[in-house]
C-alpha positions as CSV (number, residue, x, y, z in Angstrom):
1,X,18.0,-6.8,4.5
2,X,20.5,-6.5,1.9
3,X,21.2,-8.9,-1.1
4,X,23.6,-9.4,-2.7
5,X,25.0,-8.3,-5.9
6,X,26.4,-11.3,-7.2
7,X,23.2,-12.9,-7.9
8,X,21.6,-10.1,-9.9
9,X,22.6,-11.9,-13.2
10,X,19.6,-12.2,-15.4
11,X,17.3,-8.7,-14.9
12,X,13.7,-9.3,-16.8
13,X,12.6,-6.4,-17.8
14,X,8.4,-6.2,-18.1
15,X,7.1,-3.1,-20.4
16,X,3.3,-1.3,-20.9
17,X,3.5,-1.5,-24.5
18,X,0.7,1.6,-24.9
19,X,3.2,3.7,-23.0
20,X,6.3,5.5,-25.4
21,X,7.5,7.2,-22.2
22,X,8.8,3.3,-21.7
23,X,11.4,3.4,-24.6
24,X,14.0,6.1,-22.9
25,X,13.7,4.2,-19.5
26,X,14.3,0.5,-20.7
27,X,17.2,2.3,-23.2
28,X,19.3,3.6,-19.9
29,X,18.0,0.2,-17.9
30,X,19.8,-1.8,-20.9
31,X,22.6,0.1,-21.1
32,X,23.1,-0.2,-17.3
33,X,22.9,-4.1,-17.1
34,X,25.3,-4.4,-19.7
35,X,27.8,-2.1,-18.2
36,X,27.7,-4.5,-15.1
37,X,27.8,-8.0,-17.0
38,X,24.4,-8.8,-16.8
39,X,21.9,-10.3,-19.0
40,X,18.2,-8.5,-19.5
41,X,15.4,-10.8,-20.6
42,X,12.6,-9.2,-22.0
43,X,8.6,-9.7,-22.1
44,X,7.2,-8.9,-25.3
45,X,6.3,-5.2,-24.3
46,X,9.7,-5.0,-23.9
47,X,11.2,-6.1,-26.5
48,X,9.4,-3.9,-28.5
49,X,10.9,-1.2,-27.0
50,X,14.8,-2.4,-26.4
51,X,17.6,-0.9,-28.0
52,X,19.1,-2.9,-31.2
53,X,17.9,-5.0,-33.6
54,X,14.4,-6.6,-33.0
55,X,16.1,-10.3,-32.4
56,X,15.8,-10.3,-28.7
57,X,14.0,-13.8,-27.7
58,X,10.4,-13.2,-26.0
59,X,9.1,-14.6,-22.5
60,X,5.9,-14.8,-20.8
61,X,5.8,-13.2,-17.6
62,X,5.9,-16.5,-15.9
63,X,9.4,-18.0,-17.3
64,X,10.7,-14.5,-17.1
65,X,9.6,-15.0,-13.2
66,X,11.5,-18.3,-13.6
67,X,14.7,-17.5,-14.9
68,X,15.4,-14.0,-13.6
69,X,16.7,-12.6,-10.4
70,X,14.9,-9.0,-10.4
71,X,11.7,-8.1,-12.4
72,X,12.1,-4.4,-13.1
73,X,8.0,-3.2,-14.4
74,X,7.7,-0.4,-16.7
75,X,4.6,1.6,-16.8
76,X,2.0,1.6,-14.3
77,X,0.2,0.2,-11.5
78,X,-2.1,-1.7,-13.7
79,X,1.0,-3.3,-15.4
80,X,2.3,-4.1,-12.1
81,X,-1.0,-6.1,-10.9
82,X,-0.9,-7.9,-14.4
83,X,2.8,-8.8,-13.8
84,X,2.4,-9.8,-10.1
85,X,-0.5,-12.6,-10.4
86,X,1.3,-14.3,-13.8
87,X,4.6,-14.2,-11.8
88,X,3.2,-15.6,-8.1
89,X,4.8,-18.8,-8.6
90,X,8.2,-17.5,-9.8
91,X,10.8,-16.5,-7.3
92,X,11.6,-13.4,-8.5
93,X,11.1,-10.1,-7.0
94,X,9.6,-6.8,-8.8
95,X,10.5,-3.7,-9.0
96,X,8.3,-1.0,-10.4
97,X,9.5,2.0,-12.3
98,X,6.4,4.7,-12.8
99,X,6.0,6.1,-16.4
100,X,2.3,6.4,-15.5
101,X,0.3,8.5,-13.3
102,X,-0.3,7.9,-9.3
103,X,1.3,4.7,-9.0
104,X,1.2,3.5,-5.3
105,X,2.8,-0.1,-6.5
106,X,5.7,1.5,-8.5
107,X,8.0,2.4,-6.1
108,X,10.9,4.1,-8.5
109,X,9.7,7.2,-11.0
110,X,11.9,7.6,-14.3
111,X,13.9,11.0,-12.8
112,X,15.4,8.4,-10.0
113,X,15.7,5.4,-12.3
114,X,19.8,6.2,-11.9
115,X,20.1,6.5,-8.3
116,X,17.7,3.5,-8.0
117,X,20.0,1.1,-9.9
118,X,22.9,2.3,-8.1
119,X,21.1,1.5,-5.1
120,X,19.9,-2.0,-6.5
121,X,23.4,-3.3,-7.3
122,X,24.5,-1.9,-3.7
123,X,22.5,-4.4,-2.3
124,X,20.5,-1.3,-0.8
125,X,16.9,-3.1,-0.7
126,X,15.0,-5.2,1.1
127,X,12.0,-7.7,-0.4
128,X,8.2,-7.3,0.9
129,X,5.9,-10.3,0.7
130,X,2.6,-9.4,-0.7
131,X,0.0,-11.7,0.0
132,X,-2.4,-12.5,-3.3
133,X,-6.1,-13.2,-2.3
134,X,-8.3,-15.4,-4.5
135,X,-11.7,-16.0,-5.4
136,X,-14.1,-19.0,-6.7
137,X,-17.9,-18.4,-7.8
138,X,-20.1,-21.5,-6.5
139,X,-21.4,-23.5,-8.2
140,X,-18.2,-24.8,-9.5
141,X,-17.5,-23.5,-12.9
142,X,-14.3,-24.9,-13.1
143,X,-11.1,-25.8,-11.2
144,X,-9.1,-22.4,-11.7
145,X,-9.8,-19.8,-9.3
146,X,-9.1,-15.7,-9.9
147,X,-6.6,-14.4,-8.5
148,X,-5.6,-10.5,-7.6
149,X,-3.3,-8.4,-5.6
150,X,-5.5,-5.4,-4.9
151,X,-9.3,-6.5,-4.6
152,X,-12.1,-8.4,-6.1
153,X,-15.2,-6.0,-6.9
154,X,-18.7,-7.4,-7.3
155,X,-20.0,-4.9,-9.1
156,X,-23.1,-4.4,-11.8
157,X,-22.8,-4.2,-15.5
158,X,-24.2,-1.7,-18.0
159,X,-27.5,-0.9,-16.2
160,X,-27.8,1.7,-14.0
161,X,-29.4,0.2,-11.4
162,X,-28.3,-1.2,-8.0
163,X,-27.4,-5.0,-7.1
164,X,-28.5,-6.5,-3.8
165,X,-26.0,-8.8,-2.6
166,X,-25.8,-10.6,0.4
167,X,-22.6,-11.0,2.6
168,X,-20.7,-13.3,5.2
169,X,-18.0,-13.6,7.0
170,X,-16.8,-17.1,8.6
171,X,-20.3,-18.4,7.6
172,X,-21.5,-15.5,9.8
173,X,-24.3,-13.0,8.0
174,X,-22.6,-9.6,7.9
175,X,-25.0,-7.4,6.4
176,X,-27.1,-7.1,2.5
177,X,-25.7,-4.4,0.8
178,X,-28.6,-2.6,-2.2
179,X,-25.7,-0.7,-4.5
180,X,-23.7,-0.4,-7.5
181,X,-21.7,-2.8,-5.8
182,X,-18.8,-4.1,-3.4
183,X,-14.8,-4.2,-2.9
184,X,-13.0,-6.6,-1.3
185,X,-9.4,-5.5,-1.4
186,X,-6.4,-6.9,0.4
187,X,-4.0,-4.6,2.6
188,X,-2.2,-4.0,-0.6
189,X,-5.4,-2.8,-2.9
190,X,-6.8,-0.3,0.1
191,X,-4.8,2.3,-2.3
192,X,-7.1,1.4,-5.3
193,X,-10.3,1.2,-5.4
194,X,-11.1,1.1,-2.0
195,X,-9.8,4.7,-1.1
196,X,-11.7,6.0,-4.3
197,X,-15.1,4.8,-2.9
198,X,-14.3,6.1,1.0
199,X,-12.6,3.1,2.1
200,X,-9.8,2.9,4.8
201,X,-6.1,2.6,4.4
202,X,-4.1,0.1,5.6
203,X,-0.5,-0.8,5.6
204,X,0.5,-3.3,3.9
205,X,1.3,-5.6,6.6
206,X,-1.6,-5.9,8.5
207,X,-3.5,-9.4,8.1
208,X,-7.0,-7.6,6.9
209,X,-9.7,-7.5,4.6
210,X,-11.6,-4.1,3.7
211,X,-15.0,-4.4,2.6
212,X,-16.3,-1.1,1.0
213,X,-19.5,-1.1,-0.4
214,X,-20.3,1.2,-3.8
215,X,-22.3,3.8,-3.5
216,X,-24.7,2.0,-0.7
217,X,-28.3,3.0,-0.3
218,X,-28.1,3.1,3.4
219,X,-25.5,6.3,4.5
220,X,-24.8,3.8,7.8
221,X,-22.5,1.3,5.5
222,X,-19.1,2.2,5.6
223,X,-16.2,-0.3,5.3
224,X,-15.5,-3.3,7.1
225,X,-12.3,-4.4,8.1
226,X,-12.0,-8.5,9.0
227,X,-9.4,-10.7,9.6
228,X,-7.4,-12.3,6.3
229,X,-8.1,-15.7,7.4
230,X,-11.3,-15.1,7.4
231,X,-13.7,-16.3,4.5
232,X,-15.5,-13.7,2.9
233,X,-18.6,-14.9,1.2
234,X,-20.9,-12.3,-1.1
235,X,-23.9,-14.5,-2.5
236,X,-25.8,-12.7,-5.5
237,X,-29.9,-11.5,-4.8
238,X,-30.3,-9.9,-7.9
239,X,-32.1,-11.5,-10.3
240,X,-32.3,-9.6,-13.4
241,X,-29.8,-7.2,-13.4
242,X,-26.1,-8.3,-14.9
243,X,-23.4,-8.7,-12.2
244,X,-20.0,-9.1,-12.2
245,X,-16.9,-9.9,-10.5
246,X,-13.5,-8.6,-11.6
247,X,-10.2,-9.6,-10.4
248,X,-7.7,-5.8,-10.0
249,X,-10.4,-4.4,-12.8
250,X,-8.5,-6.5,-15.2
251,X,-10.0,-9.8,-15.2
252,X,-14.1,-10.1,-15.0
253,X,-16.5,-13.0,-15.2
254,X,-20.3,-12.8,-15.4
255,X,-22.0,-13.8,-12.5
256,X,-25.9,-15.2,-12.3
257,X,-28.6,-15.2,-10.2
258,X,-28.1,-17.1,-7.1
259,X,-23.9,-17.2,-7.3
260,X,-22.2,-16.6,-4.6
261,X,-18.4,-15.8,-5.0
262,X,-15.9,-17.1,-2.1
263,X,-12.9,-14.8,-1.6
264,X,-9.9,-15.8,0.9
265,X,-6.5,-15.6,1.6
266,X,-4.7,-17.3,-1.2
267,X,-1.7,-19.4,-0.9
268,X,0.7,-17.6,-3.2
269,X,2.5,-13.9,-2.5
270,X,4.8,-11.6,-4.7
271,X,7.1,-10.1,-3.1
272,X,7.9,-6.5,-4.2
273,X,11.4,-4.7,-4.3
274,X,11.2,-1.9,-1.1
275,X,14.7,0.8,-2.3
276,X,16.8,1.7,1.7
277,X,15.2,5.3,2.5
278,X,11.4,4.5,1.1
279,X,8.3,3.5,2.9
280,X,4.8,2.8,2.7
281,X,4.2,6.3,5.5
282,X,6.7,8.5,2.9
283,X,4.5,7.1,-0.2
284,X,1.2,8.1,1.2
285,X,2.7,11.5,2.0
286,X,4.1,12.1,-1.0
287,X,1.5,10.6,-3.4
288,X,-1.8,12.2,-1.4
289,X,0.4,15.5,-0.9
290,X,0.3,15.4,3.1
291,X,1.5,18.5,3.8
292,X,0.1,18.6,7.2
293,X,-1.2,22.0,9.4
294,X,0.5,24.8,11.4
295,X,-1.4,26.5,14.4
C-alpha cells in the first residue's frame, strides 16, 4: 500500500553510536529531508553524528516514536531490536539502513540509501506489523514484563556445564531439554539465533513459535514449531548452576532454582518499513547467497 507523502514531515533518525560508517549516511539523510521541507529529529546516537553545530535537541527513542512519521535506524540489527521494543507503543514505522554486517532487519544498505529515499517520498512502501512477544519469570518479581522482537533464550551463565529445564506448552509437558540452553524466537527472530543453532525459518507472517534447544544432549531434539497463541512455559531444574534469560541478547535477568519463565504473544507490534520490489524470499536469497543448482 502506498502512503502518502504529505505526512512524512518529522523523519527521526536513530544512530549506533560505535559505528563511524553512520556519519556519511545520516550527512546525505539530512541533507535530503531538508531539501524536501522536512524536519529530522534525532536520538542521541544521532545527534552525535549530524551535520552542524552540536545544538540539535535529543529524544529518547520513545518520544522520537511519538512525534515522528518514519524512524529511519542506522547501524545494525541489534540497533534495530533496541529501537523496536522502546518504540512499540509509538506509531511510527522503521526503516533500517545497514552500516553493519548481515542484517536481516535492515532492509536498505548505505550504496541504496539514494534510491531508497526516492522511493520513500514516492510513497513506494508498504508497512509490515511485527508482532513483539514477552516474557514474565514466576514468582512475580515485579509488574514489568521483557519484551523482544527476535526471541527469548534461557541459556546458562559462565559455567560450562549444561542446564536441565523443563518445558510446556498450553500447560501441556513438551519435553526436558539437558543443554546449554533454549530459544524461543518469534517468526521474526528465526533469522537470529535460532538459524545459528539449526533452527527452522519462517516467514514472518506465520502465527509461530520456534523452540530450538542449545546444543541438546539427546541428537533426537530438534525445533519445535507451536502456535503463537500458545503459552510457552520453560520452568528451571537446575539447581546450582547460574541461568539466565535474555531478551534479543540485549537485555538478561538471572534466574533461580525453581523459576519458571512464561513467554507469550505480547500485545504490542512494530511495524517495519517493506521498500516496492523487496521481500522476505529475495532477502534470504541474497543474504544466505542462494544461488541454487544446475543439472
Amino acid at each position: 500500500m502506498k502512503k502518502p507523502t504529505e505526512k512524512l514531515a518529522r523523519i527521526g533518525l536513530i544512530a549506533n553510536p560505535e559505528k563511524p560508517s553512520c556519519r556519511q549516511a545520516i550527512t546525505r539523510v539530512v541533507q535530503f529531508i531538508k531539501d524536501r521541507g522536512a524536519e529530522a529529529l534525532y536520538d542521541a546516537g544521532a545527534a552525535a553524528f549530524a551535520p552542524g553545530p552540536a545544538s540539535a535537541e535529543i529524544f529518547e527513542t520513545k518520544a522520537l516514536a511519538a512525534q515522528a512519521d518514519m524512524l529511519l535506524v542506522f547501524g545494525g540489527d541489534g540497533t534495530m531490536l533496541r529501537a523496536a521494543r522502546e518504540a512499540a507503543d509509538g506509531t511510527a514505522p522503521l526503516l533500517g539502513i545497514n552500516t553493519g554486517r548481515l542484517g536481516f532487519l535492515t532492509a536498505v544498505s548505505v550504496k541504496n540509501l539514494d534510491k531508497a529515499l526516492v522511493k520513500i517520498w514516492a510513497g513506494e512502501f508498504s508497512l509490515e506489523s511485527r508482532p513483539l512477544i514477552e516474557a514474565s519469570v514466576l514468582p512475580a518479581r515485579s509488574k514489568e514484563t521483557m519484551l523482544a522482537l527476535n526471541d527469548f533464550v534461557i541459556g546458562r551463565g559462565d559455567v560450562s556445564r549444561a542446564i536441565e529445564l523443563e518445558v510446556t506448552v498450553d500447560g501441556e509437558l513438551l519435553t526436558q531439554y539437558l543443554g546449554d540452553g533454549l530459544i524461543v524466537s518469534s517468526p521474526t527472530g528465526s533469522t537470529a539465533y535460532s538459524l545459528a543453532a539449526g533452527g527452522a525459518i519462517v516467514s514472518p507472517q506465520a502465527r509461530v513459535f520456534a523452540l530450538t534447544p542449545i546444543c541438546p544432549h539427546a541428537l533426537s531434539n530438534r525445533t519445535v514449531i507451536v502456535s503463537l497463541d500458545s503459552v510457552v512455559r520453560v520452568s528451571i531444574l537446575s539447581r546450582k548452576l547460574a541461568t539466565i534469560l535474555s531478551a534479543d541478547g540485549q537485555t538478561q535477568e538471572t534466574l533461580s532454582p525453581r523459576d519458571r519463565v512464561e513467554i507469550r504473544h505480547g500485545k504490542r507490534c512494530v511495524r517495519l518499513v517493506r521498500l516496492e520490489g523487496s521481500s522476505f524470499f529475495a532477502t534470504l536469497r541474497r543474504k544466505l547467497d542462494w544461488r541454487g543448482t544446475s543439472v
